[in-house]
Structure formats: structure tokens, C-alpha cells
ChimeraX commands (.cxc) that place a marker at each C-alpha (Angstrom):
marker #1 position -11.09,-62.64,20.13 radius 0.5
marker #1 position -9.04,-59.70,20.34 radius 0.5
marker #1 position -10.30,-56.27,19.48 radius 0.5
marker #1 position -8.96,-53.70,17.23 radius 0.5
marker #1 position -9.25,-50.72,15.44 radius 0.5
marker #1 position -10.30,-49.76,11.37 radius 0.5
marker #1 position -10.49,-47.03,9.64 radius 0.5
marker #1 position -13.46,-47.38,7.21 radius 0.5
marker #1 position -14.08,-43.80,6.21 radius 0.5
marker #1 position -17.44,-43.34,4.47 radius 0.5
marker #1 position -17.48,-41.19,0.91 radius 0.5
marker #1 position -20.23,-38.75,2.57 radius 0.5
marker #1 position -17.94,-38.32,5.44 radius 0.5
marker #1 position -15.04,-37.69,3.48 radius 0.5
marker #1 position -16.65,-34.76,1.26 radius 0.5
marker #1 position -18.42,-33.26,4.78 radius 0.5
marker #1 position -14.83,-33.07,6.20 radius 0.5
marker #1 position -13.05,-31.94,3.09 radius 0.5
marker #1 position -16.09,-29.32,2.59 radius 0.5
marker #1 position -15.92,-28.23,6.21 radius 0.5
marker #1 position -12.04,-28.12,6.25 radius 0.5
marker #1 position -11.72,-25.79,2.85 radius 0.5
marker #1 position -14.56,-23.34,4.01 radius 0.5
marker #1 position -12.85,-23.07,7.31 radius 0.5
marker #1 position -9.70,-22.19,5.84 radius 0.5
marker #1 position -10.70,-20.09,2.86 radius 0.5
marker #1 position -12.98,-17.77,5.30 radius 0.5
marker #1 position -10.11,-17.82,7.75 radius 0.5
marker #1 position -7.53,-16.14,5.20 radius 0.5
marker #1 position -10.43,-13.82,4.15 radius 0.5
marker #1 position -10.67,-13.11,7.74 radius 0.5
marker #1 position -6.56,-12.67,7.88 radius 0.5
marker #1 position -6.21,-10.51,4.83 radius 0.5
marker #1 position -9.00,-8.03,6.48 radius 0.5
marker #1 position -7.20,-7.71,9.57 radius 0.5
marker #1 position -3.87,-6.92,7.88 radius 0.5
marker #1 position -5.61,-4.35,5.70 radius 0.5
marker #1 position -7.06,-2.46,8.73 radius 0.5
marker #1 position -3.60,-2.70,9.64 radius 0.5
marker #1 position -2.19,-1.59,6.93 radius 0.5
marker #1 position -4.56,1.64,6.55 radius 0.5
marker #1 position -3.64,2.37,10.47 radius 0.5
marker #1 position 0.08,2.55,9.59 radius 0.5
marker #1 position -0.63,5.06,6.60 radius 0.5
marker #1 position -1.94,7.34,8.33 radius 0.5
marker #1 position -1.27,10.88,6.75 radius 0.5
marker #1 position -1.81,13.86,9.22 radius 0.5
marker #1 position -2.78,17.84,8.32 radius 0.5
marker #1 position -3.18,20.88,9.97 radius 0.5
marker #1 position -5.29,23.31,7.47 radius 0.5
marker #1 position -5.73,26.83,7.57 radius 0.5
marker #1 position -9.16,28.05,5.92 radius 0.5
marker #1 position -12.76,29.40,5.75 radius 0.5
marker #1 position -15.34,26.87,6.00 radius 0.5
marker #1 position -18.13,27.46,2.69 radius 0.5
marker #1 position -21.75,26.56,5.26 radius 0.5
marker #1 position -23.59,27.28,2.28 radius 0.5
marker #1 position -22.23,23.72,0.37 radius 0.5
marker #1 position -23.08,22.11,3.46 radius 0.5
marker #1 position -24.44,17.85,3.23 radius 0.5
marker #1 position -25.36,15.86,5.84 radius 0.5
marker #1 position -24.72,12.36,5.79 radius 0.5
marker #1 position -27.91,10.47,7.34 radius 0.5
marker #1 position -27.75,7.51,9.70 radius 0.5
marker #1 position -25.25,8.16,11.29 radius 0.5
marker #1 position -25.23,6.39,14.93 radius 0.5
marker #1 position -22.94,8.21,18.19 radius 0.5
marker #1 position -23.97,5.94,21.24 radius 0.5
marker #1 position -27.18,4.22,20.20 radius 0.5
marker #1 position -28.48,7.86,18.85 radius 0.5
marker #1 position -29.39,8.87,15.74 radius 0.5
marker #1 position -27.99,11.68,13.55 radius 0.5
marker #1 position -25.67,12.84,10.88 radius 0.5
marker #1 position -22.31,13.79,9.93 radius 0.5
marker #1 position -21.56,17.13,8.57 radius 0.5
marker #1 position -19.40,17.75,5.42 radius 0.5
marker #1 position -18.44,20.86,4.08 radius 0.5
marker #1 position -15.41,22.71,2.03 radius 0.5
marker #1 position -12.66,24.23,3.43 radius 0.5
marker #1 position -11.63,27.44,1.19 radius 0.5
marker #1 position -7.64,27.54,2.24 radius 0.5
marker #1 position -5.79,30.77,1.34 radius 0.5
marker #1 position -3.66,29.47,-1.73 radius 0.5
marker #1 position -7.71,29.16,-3.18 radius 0.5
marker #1 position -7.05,25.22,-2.72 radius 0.5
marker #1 position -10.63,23.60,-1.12 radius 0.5
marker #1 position -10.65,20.25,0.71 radius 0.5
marker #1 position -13.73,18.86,2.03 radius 0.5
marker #1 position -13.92,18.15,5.80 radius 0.5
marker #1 position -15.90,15.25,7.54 radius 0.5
marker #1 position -16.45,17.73,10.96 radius 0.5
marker #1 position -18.16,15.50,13.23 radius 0.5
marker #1 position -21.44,14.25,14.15 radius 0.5
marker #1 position -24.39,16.32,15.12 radius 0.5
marker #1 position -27.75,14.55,16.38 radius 0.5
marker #1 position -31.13,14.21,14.38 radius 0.5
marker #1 position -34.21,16.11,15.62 radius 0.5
marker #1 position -37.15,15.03,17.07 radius 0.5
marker #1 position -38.68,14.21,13.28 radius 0.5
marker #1 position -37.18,13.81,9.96 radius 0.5
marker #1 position -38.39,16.98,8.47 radius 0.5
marker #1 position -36.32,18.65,11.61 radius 0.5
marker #1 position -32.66,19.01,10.27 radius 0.5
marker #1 position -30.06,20.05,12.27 radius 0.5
marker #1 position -28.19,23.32,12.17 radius 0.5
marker #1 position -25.11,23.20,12.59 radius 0.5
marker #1 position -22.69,26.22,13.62 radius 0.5
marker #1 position -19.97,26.99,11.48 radius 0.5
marker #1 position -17.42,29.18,12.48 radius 0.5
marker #1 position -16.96,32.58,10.80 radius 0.5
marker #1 position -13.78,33.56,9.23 radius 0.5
marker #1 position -10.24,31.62,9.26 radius 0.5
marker #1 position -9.79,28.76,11.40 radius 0.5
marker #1 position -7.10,26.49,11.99 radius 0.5
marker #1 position -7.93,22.50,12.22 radius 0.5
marker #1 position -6.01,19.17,12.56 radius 0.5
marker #1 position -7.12,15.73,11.30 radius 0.5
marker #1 position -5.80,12.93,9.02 radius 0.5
marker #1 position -6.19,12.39,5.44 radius 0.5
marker #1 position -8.88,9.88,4.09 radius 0.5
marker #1 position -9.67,8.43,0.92 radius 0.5
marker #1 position -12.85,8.82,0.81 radius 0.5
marker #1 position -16.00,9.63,3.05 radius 0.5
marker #1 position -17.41,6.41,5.22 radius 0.5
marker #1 position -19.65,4.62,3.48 radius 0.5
marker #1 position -22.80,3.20,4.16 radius 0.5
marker #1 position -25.09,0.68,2.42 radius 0.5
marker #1 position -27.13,2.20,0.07 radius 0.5
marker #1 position -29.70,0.03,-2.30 radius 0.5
marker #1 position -28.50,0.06,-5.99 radius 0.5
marker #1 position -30.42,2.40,-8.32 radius 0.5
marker #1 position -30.94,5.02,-5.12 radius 0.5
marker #1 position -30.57,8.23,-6.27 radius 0.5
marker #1 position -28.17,10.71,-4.43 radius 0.5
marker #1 position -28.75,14.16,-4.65 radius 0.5
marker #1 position -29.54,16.81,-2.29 radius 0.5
marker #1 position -28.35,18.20,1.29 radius 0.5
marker #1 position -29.21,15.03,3.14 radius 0.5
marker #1 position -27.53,11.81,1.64 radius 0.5
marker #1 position -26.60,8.37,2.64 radius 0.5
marker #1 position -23.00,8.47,0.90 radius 0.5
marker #1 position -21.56,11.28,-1.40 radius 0.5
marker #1 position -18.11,10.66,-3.01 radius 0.5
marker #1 position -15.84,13.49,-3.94 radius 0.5
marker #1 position -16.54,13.60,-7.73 radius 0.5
marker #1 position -20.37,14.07,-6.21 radius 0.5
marker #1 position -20.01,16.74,-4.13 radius 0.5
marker #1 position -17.83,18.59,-6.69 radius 0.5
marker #1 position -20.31,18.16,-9.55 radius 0.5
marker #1 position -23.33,19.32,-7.23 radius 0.5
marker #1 position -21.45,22.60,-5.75 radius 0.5
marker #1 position -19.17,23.47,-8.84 radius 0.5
marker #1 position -16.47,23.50,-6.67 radius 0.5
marker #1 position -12.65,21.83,-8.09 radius 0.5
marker #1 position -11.88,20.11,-5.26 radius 0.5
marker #1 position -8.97,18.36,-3.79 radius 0.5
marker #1 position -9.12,14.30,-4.44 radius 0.5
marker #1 position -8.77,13.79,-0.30 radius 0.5
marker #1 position -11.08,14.64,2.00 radius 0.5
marker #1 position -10.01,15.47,6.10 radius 0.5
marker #1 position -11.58,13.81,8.83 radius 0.5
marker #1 position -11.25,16.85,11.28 radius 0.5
marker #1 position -10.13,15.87,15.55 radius 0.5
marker #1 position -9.28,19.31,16.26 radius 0.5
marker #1 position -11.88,20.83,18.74 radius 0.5
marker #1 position -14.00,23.77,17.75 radius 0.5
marker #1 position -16.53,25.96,19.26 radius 0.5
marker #1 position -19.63,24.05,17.42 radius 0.5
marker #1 position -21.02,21.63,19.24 radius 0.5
marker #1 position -20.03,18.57,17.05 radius 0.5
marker #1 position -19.01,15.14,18.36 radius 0.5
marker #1 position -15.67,13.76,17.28 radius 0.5
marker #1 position -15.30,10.77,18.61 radius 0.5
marker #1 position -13.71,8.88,15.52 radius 0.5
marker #1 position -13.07,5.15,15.39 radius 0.5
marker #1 position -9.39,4.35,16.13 radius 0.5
marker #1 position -7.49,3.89,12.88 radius 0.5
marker #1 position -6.87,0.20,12.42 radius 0.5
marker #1 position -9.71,-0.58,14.96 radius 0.5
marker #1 position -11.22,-3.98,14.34 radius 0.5
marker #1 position -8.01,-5.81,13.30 radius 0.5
marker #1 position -8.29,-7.83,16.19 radius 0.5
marker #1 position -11.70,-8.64,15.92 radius 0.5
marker #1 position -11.30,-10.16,12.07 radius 0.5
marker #1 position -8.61,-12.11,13.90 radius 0.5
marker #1 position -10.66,-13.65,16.39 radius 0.5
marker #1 position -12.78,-14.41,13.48 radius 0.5
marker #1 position -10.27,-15.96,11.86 radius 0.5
marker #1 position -8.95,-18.32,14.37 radius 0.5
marker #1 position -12.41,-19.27,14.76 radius 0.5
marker #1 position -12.53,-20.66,11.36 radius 0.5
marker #1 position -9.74,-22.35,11.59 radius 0.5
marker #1 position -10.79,-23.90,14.38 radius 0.5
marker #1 position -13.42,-25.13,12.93 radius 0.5
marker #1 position -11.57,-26.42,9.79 radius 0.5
marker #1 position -9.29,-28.37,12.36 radius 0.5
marker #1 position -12.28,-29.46,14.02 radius 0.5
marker #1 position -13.82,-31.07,10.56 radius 0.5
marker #1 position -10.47,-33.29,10.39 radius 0.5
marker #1 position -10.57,-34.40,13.98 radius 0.5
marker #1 position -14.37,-35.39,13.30 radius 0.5
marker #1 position -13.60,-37.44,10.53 radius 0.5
marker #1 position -10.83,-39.51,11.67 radius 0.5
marker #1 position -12.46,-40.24,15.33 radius 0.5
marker #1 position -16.16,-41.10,13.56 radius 0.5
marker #1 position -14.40,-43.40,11.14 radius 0.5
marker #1 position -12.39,-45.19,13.43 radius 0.5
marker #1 position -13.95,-48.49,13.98 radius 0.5
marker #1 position -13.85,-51.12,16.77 radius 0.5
marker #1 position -13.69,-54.21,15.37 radius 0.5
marker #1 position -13.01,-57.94,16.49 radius 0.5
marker #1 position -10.50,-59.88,15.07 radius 0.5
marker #1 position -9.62,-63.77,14.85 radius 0.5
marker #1 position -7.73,-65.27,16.17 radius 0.5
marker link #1:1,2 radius 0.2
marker link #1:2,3 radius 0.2
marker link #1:3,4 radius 0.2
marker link #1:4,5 radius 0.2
marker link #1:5,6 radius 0.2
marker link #1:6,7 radius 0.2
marker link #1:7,8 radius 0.2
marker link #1:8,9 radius 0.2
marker link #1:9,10 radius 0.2
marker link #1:10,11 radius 0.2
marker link #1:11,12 radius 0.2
marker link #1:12,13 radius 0.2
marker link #1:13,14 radius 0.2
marker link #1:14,15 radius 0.2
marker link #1:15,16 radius 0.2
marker link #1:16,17 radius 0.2
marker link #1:17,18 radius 0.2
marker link #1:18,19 radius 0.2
marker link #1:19,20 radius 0.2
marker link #1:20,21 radius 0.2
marker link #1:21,22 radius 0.2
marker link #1:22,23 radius 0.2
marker link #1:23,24 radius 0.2
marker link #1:24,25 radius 0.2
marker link #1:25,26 radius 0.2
marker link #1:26,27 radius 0.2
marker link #1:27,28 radius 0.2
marker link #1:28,29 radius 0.2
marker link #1:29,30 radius 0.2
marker link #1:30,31 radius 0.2
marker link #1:31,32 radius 0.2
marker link #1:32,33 radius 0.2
marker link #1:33,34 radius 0.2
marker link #1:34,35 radius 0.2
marker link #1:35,36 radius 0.2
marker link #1:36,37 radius 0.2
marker link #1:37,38 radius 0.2
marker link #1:38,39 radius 0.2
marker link #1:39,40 radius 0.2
marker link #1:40,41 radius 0.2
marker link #1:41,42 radius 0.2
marker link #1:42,43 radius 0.2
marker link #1:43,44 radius 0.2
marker link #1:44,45 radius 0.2
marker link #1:45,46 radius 0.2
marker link #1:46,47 radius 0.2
marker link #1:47,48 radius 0.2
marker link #1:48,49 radius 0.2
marker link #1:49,50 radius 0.2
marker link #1:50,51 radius 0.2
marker link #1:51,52 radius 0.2
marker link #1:52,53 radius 0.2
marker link #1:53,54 radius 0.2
marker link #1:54,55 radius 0.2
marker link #1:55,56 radius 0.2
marker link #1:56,57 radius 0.2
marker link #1:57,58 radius 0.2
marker link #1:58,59 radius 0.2
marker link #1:59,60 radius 0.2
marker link #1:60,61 radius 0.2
marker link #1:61,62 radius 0.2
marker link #1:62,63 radius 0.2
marker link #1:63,64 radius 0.2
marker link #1:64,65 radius 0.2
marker link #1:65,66 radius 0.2
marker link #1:66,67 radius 0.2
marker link #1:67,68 radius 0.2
marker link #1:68,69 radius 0.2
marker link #1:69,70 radius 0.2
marker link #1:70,71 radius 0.2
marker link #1:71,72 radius 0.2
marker link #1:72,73 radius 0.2
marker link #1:73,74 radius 0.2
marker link #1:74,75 radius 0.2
marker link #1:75,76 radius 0.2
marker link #1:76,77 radius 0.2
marker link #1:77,78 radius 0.2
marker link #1:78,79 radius 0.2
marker link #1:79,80 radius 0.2
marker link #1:80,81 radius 0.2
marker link #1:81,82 radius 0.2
marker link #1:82,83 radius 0.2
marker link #1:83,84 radius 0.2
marker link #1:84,85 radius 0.2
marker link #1:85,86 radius 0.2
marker link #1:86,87 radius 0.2
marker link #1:87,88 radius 0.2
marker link #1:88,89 radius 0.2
marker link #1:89,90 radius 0.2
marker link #1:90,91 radius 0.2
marker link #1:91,92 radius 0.2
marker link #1:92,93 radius 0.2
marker link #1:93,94 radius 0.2
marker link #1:94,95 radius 0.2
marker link #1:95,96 radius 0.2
marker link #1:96,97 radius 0.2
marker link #1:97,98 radius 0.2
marker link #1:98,99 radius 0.2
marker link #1:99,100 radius 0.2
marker link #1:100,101 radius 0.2
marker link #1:101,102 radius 0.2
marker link #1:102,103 radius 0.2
marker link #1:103,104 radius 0.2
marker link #1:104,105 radius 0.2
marker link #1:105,106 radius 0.2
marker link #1:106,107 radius 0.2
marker link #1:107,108 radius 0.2
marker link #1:108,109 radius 0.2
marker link #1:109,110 radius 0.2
marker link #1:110,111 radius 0.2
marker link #1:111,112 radius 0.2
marker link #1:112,113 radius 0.2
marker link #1:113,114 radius 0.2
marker link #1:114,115 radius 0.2
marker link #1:115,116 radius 0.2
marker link #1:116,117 radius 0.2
marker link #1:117,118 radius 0.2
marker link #1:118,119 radius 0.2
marker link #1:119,120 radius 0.2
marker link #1:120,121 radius 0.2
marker link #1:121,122 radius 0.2
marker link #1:122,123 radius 0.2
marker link #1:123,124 radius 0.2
marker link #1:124,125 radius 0.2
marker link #1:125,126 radius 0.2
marker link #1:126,127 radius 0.2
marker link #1:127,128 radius 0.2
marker link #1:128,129 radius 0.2
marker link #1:129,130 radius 0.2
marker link #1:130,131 radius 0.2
marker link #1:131,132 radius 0.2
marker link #1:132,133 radius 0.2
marker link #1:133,134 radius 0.2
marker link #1:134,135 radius 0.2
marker link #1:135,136 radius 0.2
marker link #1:136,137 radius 0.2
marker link #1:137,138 radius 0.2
marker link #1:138,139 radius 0.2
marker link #1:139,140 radius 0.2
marker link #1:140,141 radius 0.2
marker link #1:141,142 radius 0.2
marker link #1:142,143 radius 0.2
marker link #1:143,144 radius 0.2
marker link #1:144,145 radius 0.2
marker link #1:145,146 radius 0.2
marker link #1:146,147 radius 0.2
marker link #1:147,148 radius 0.2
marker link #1:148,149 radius 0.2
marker link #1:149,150 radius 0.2
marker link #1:150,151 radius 0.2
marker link #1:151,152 radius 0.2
marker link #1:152,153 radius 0.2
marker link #1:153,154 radius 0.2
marker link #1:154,155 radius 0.2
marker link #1:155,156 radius 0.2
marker link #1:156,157 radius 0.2
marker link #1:157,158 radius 0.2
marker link #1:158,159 radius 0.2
marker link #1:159,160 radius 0.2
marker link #1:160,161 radius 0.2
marker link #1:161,162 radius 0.2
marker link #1:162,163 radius 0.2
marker link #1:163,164 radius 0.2
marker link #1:164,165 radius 0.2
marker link #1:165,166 radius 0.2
marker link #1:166,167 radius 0.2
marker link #1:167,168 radius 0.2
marker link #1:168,169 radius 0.2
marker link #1:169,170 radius 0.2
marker link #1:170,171 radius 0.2
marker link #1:171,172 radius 0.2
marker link #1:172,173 radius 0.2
marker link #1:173,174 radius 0.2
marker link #1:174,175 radius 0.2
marker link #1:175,176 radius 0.2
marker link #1:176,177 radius 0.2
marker link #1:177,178 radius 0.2
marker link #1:178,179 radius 0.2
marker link #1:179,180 radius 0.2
marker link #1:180,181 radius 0.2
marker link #1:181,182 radius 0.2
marker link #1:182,183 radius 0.2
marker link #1:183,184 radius 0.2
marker link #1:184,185 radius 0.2
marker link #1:185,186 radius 0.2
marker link #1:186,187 radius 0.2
marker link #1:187,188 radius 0.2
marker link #1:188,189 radius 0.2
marker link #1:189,190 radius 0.2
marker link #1:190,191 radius 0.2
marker link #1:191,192 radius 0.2
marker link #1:192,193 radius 0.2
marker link #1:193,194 radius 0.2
marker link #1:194,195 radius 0.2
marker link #1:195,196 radius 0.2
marker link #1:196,197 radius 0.2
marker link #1:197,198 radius 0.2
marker link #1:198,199 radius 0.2
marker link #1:199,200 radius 0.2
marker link #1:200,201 radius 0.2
marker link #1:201,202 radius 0.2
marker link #1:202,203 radius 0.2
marker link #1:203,204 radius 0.2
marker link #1:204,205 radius 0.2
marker link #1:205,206 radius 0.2
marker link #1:206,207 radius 0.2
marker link #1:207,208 radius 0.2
marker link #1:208,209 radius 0.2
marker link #1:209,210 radius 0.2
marker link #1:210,211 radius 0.2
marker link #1:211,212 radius 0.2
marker link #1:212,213 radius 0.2
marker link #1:213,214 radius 0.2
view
């Protein structure tokens, strides 16, 4: 008797494939639509060149803060610009002491200065547990409205993250803008892989050898 081939797909099989199929595509467009927003943010780039006095006394670290594996914080403070305008700077990253009671002290330079950076949205961003109270010189995350409620200072609704060099001896060794678009990529091919991969499964495991009469 001659053998041929059936296709006898199973219910169980069917929803597995159609399960595995929509979660591979769904998490591959979330995937896409990250990628093109990193992109996106890279190509809107504002720069600014500021002119100033830097106000140390409304200074706020922000803790956790990782530069190569090591510990440490990122210091924020106003800039007081001639016009009486006041932007707050992200200057860099400075590292943590030996102990948690041991903050660092960070120079700031006396009188005008001139820095470059580019124009943010916000400060980054960290995960912070819901209810957790921020206040103080030493906080997780601090938004704009924050810091201008706890200093009393109107500030402007931007803040700069500062690349110009200065004699202080904090690290600025910023992210690339639009770094990681590639990565979410990767990630999303993978998931589409594997949504391809759930269809392929199903139709060879349902494919059946089966004699025939003659």
C-alpha cells in the first residue's frame, strides 16, 4: 500500500501555535516601536551652550548611579544665567564613599562659566517603589516641579545634560543618544522568529504519514 501524507491538526496544537504566533508578534512590534522611539529621541536632539553661575548650595545627588561597575551619584544643580533665567544641569557623575553616611563633595566652580550639552526632558529615571518618599539632598529621582518646590527657585521646564569639560573632577561619559535601538531590534527579530517558528511547528507535527489503499 502506498504511503501518504495528512494533515490532522489537533485543537491543543492549534491554540499552542496561534498563542505562540500572536505573542511573538505582539512583543516583536513592542520591541519595533521602542527602537524607533530611541530613534526618534536621537534625531531631536536640541543642543545649548549656557552662560551662568552654578547655585552649590541647591545642590541633589541622585543615588545609584553606576560608571563602570562603581557606585555613586549624579550631581544636579541650577544654573543662574545672566538674563536671571535658571536651568538645572545634570553635571556628571561623581563616586560614592567608602560608607553611605560619606557623601561626596563635589567642586563647583566659582563665578561665570560657560558649558555645552543638549536639552532633556527630564532627569533619568530610576525605579523607585511607589509610596517612597522623595525629599532631601540625596534622592533616587527628582523631577523639575520637585526640585523647584524644594529650593523656591522658578525654573526653566528643561533641564541640560552638561558634555562640556570642567575643572571638577566629574565623569561625563553619557550614553549615546539613540543608544539601544539596535538592541530592541535584535529583540525584536527574535520574537518574530519565534512566532515563525510556532507556525513551522505546527504544520510539520501535524503532518501525518499515513497508508493508503489501494
Amino acid at each position: 500500500m502506498p504511503a501518504g501524507y495528512a494533515f490532522r491538526p489537533r485543537a491543543w496544537t492549534f491554540a499552542l501555535a496561534a498563542a505562540g504566533c500572536a505573542a511573538g508578534i505582539a512583543l516583536g512590534n513592542w520591541q519595533t516601536e521602542r527602537a524607533a522611539h530611541k530613534r526618534a529621541s536621537a534625531a531631536a536632539v536640541i543642543s545649548e551652550s549656557l552662560q551662568g553661575e552654578f547655585l552649590p548650595k541647591f545642590t541633589i545627588l541622585l543615588d545609584n548611579k553606576m560608571h563602570n561597575g562603581r557606585p555613586g551619584y549624579q550631581v544636579v544643580q541650577p544654573l543662574r544665567m545672566a538674563d536671571g533665567r535658571q536651568v538645572l544641569v545634570n553635571r556628571g557623575w561623581t563616586p560614592a564613599g567608602a560608607t553611605r553616611s560619606q557623601l561626596p563633595q563635589p567642586r563647583t566652580p566659582g563665578g561665570a562659566v560657560s558649558i555645552q550639552g543638549i536639552r532633556l526632558d527630564h532627569l533619568p529615571r530610576a525605579f523607585e517603589p511607589a509610596g517612597a518618599k522623595s525629599e532631601g539632598t540625596v534622592r533616587q529621582n527628582v523631577s523639575v516641579r520637585e526640585f523647584a518646590v524644594w529650593s523656591g527657585l522658578a525654573l526653566e521646564p528643561w533641564v541640560l545634560e552638561q558634555h562640556s569639560d570642567l575643572d571638577d573632577g566629574l565623569v561625563r561619559d553619557w550614553p549615546r543618544a539613540g543608544s539601544g535601538a539596535e538592541m530592541h531590534e535584535s529583540y525584536a527579530m527574535q520574537w518574530y522568529s519565534l512566532a515563525a517558528l510556532s507556525l513551522i511547528l505546527f504544520f510539520v507535527l501535524n503532518f501525518k504519514i499515513e497508508n493508503r489503499k489501494p
